[in-house]
C-alpha positions in Angstrom: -9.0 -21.6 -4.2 -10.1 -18.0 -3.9 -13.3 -17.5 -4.8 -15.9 -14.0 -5.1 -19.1 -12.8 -6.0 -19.7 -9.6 -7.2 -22.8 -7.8 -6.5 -23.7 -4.3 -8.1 -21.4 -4.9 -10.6 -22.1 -2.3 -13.5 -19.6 -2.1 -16.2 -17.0 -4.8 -14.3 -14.5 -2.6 -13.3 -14.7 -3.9 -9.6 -14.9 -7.7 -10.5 -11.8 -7.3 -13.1 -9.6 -5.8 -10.2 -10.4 -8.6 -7.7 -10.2 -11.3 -10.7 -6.8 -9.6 -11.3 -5.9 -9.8 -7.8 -6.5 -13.9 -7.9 -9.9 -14.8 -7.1 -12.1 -16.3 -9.3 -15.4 -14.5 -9.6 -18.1 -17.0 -10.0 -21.5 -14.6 -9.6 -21.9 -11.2 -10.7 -25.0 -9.8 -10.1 -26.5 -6.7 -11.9 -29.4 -5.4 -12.5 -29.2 -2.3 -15.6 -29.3 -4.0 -18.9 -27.0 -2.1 -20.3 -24.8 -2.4 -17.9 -25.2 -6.6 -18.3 -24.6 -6.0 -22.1 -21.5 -4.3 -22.0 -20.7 -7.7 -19.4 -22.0 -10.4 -21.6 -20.7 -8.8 -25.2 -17.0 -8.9 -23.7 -18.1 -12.5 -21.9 -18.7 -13.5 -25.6 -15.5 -12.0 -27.2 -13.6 -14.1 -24.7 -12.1 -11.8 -22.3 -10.0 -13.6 -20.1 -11.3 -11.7 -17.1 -14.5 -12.2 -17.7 -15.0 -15.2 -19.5 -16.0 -17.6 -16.4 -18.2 -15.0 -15.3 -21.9 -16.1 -14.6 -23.8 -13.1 -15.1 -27.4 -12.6 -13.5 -29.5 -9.5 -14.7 -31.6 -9.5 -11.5 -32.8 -7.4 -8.6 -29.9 -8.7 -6.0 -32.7 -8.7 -3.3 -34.0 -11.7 -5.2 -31.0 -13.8 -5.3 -31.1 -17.1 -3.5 -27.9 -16.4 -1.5 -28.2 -19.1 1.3 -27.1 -21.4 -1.7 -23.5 -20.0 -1.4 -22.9 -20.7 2.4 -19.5 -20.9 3.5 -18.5 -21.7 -0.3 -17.2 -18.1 -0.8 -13.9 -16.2 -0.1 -14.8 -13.1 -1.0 -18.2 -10.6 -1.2 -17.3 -7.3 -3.5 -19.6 -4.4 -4.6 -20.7 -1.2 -4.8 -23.8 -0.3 -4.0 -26.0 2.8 -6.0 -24.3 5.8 -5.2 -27.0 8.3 -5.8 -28.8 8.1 -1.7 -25.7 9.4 -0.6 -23.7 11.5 -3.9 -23.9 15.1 -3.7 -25.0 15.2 -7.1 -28.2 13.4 -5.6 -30.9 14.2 -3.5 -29.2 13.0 0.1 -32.1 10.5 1.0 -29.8 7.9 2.3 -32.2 4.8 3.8 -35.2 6.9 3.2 -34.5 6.1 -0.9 -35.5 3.5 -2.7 -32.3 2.8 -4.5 -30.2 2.3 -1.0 -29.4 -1.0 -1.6 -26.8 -1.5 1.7 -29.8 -3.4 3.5 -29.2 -6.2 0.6 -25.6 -5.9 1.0 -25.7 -7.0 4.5 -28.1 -9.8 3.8 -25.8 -11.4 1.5 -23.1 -11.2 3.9 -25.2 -12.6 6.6 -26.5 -15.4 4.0 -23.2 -16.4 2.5 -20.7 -15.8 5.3 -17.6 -15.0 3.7 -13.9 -14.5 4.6 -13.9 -11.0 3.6 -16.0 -8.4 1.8 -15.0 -4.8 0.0 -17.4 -2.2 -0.7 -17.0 0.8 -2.3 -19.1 4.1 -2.5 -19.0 7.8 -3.1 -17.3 10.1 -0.3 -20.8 12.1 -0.1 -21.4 8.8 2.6 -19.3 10.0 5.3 -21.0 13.3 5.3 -22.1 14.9 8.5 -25.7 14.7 7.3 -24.8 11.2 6.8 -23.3 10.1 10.2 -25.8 8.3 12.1 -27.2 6.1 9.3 -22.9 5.5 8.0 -22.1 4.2 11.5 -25.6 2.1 11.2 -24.3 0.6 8.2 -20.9 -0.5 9.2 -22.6 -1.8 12.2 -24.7 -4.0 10.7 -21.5 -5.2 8.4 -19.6 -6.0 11.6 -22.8 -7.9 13.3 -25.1 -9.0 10.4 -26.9 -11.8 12.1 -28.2 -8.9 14.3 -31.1 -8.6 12.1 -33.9 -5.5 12.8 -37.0 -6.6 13.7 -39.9 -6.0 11.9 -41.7 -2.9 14.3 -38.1 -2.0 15.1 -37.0 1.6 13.7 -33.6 1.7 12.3 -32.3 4.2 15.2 -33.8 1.4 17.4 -31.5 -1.6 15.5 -28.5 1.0 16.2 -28.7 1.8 19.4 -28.9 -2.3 20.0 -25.9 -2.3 17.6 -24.2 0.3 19.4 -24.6 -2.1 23.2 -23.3 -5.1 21.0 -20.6 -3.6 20.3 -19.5 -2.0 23.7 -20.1 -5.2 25.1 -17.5 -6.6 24.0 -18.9 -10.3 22.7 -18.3 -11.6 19.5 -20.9 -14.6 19.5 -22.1 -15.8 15.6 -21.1 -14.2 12.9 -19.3 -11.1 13.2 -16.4 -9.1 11.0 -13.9 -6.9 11.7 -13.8 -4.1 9.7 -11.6 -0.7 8.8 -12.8 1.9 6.6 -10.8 5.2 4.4 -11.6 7.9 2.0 -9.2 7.3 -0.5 -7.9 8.8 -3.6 -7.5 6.6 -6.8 -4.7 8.9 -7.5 -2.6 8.0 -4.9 -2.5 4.7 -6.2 -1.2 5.4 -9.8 -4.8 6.3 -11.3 -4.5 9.0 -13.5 -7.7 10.6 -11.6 -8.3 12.3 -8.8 -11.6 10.1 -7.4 -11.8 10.2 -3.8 -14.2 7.2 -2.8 -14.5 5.4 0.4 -14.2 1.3 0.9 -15.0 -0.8 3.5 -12.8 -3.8 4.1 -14.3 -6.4 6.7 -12.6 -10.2 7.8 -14.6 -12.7 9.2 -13.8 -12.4 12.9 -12.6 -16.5 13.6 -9.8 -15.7 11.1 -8.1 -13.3 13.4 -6.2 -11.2 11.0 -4.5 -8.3 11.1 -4.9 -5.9 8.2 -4.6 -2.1 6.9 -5.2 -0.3 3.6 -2.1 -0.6 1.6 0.4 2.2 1.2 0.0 5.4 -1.0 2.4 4.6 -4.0 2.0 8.2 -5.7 1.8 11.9 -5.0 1.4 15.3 -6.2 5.1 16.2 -5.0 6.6 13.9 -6.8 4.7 14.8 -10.0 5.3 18.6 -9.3 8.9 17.1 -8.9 9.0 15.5 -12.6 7.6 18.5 -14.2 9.0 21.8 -12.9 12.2 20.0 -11.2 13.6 17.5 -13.4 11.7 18.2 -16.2 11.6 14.7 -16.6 8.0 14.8 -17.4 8.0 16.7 -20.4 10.7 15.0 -22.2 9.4 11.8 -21.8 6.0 12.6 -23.4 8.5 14.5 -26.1 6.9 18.1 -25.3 8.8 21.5 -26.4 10.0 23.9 -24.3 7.6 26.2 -25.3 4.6 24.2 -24.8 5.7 23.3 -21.2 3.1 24.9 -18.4 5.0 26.9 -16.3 4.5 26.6 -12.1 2.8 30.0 -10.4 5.1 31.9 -8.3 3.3 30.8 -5.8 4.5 27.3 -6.0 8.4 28.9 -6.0 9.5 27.2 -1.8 7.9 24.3 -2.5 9.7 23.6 -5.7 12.4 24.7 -3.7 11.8 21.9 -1.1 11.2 19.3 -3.6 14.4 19.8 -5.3 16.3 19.7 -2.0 14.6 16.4 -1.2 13.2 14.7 -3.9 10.0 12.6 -3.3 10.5 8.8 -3.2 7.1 7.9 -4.4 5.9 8.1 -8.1 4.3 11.0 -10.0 0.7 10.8 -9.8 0.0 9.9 -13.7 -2.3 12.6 -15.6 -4.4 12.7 -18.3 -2.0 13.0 -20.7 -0.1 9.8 -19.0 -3.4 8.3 -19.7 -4.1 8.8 -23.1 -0.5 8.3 -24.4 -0.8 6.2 -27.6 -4.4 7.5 -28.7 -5.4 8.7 -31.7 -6.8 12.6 -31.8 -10.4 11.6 -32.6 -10.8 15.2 -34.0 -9.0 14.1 -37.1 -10.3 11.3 -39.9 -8.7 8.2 -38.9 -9.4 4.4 -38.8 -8.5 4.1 -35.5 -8.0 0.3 -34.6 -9.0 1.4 -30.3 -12.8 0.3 -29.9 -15.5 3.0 -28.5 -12.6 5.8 -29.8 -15.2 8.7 -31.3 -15.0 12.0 -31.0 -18.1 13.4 -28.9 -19.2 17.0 -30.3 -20.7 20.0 -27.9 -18.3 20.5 -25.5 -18.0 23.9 -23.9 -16.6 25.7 -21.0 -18.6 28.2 -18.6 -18.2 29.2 -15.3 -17.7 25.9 -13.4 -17.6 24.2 -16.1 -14.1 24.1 -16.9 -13.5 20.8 -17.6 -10.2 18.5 -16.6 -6.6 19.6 -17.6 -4.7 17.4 -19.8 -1.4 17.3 -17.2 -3.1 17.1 -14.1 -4.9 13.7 -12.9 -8.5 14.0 -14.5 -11.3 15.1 -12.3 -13.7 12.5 -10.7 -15.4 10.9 -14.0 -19.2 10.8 -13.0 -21.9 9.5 -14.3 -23.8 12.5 -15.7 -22.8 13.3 -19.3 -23.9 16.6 -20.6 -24.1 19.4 -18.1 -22.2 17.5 -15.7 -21.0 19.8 -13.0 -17.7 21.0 -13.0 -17.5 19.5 -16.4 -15.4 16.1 -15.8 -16.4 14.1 -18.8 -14.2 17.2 -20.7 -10.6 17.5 -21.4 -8.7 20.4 -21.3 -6.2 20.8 -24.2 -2.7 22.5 -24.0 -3.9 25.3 -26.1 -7.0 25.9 -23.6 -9.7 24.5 -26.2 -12.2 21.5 -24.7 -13.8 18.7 -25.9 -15.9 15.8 -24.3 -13.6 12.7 -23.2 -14.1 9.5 -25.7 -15.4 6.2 -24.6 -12.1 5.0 -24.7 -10.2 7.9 -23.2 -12.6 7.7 -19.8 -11.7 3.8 -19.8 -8.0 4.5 -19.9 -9.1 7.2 -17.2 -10.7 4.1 -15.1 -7.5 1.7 -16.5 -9.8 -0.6 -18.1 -8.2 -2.4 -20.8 -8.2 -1.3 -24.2 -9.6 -4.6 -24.9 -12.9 -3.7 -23.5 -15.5 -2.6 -24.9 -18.4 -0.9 -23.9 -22.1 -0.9 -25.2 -24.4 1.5 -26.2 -24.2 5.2 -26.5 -21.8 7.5 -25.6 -24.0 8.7 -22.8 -25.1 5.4 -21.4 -21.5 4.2 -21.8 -20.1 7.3 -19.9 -22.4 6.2 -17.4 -21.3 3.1 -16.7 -17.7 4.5 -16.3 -18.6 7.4 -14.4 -20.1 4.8 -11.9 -17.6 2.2 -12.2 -14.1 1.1 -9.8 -10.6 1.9 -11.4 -9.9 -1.6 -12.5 -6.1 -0.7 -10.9 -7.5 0.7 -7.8 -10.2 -2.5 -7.5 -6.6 -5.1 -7.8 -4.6 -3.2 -5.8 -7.3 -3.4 -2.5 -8.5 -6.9 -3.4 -4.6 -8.4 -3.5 -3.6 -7.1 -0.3 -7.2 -9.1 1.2 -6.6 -12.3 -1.0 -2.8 -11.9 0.8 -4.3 -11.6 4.0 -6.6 -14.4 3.8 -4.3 -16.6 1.9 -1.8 -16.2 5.2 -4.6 -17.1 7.7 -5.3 -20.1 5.9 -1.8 -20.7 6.2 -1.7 -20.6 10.0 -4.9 -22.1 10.4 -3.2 -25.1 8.7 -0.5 -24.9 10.6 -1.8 -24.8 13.8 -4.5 -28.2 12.8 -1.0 -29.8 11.8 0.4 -28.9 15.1 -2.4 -30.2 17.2 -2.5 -33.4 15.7 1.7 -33.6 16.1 0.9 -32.8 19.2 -1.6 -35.4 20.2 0.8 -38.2 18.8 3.2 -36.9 20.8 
């Protein structure tokens, strides 16, 4: 069986993609309380993804982790983005909410197959560089612990002859890193983040980040091309947007070779089937309520409705850029619902979230696309499941072999 923890877990979006994918979470770890409400209220109403869940509203620097030695497949999390967002204020290790040094403990502590971390793109920033190859460092040799009067440029540069040396003595993972963006893999959302896929180095595998399934040609394609776009979501002729000049040869190239990927999916993809929550209705969708106060200003223009969303974030009002807003056809705004940024993040309409409409916007603005989180953590469960495989074969072989 395929098991995971989950650490840094916020609203679940994460732990429902590798559930999806076939593990079976065990721990999840987090320590907002909100956050843990919105996990233990859909615990209680029975989701299926979450109902085995063992929550633990705790500091994850506290966890005993040594009791989950070499019982677990799979490590997944995101640490707090904020050390290294550029909405933040670029501390990186020098903050007190990096939490990568616990990360890399409870790899070292629980030795599992595999791990996937996620985090902003703001990481792999050149003011960044030093202390983002420190990290992945430590993720490839975390029983190469820093001592207690060492500095953490002294723990790299060690690191650093490790790894040129060539040995691969302990416990040691190799791992692959990418920016990429959600909406390349059928999320209606333009979210670049990067993750960090590592495999424990005695199961020898070979593995990459698994192909980009949509694109902007191909949407470009269904819309101005085909027109294929528009008549599915039923939209008059005169309502259509119509392409800048600009765009004139490369509609001319698209329509002499047609993309063979999907249309990246937009907003309007997204929220097919919702209610307007401008007018009185009972709608039956939870967290579905219209959110007044929304403007536009310059750079604040919010996202348009057939275009992939902007990054959701976890600011609410004032956030820059204005992603928590939608764009309507006629050019009028208003804030994103609860359960509009959910469908944004492809959490299920079954989900609900608790609190406020700013602490719940939060906890999307921070969270994985459930879709994205599945799509990553299937092709490692795949991986590992295959080198279990072999590893059984080559045991069966041996003792064949020996009889022989």
């Amino acid at each position: 069986m395929l098991n995971a923890i989950e650490l840094f877990a916020g609203a679940g979006g994460l732990g429902m993609g590798v559930s999806l994918a076939g593990f079976k979470t065990s721990t999840v770890i987090e320590f907002d309380k909100d956050a843990c409400d919105t996990l233990r209220e859909n615990k209680e109403r029975d989701n299926p993804l979450v109902r085995t869940w063992n929550i633990k509203e705790m500091d994850v620097r506290k966890y005993p982790f040594h009791l989950l030695q070499d019982r677990v497949s799979l490590i997944a999390g995101g640490p707090p983005c904020q050390p290294f967002s550029l909405g933040g204020k670029h501390k990186a290790q020098l903050d007190d909410r990096d939490m990568f040094p616990a990360l890399i403990k409870a790899v070292r502590k629980v030795r599992p197959k595999a791990f996937i971390v996620e985090n902003v793109k703001g990481l792999t920033r050149k003011t960044f560089a030093n202390y983002f190859q420190y990290i992945t460092l430590q993720l490839e040799y975390p029983e190469l612990v820093k001592g207690k009067s060492e500095t953490w440029t002294s723990h790299l540069k060690r690191l650093e002859e490790q790894k040129t040396c060539g040995h691969r003595d302990g416990l040691t993972y190799e791992l692959v890193y990418r920016v990429v963006n959600a909406a390349d893999y059928g999320i209606p959302q333009k979210r670049e983040r990067i993750f960090m896929v590592g495999f424990r180095h005695d199961l020898h595998v070979a593995w990459s980040f698994p192909q980009e399934t949509h694109s902007l040609d191909a949407l470009l394609h269904s819309q101005f091309v085909s027109g294929e776009y528009w008549e599915r979501h039923q939209v008059a002729q005169r309502n259509r947007t119509t392409p800048p000049t600009s765009m004139r040869r490369r509609l001319e190239r698209l329509q002499a070779e047609p993309p063979k990927d999907c249309p990246w999916l937009t907003v309007r993809d997204a929220l097919a089937g919702l209610p307007d929550p401008q007018k009185r209705n009972r709608s039956m969708f939870h967290n579905h309520t219209f959110q007044a106060g929304a403007r536009v200003y310059k750079g604040h223009t919010g996202s348009p409705i057939d275009l992939p969303s902007k990054t959701l974030k976890a600011g609410v009002h004032g956030v820059p850029g204005g992603e928590n807003m939608l764009v309507k056809p006629d050019g009028s705004v208003r804030y994103f619902t609860v359960r509009e940024a959910a469908r944004l993040q492809t959490f299920p309409d079954t989900y609900v979230f608790h609190g406020a409409w700013s602490e719940t916007m939060r906890q999307l603005g921070n969270a994985v696309p459930v879709a994205l989180g599945r799509t990553i953590a299937s092709s490692v469960a795949s991986t590992i499941l295959e080198a279990e495989e072999k590893t059984l074969r080559d045991q069966l072989n041996q003792k064949v072999g020996a009889v022989q």
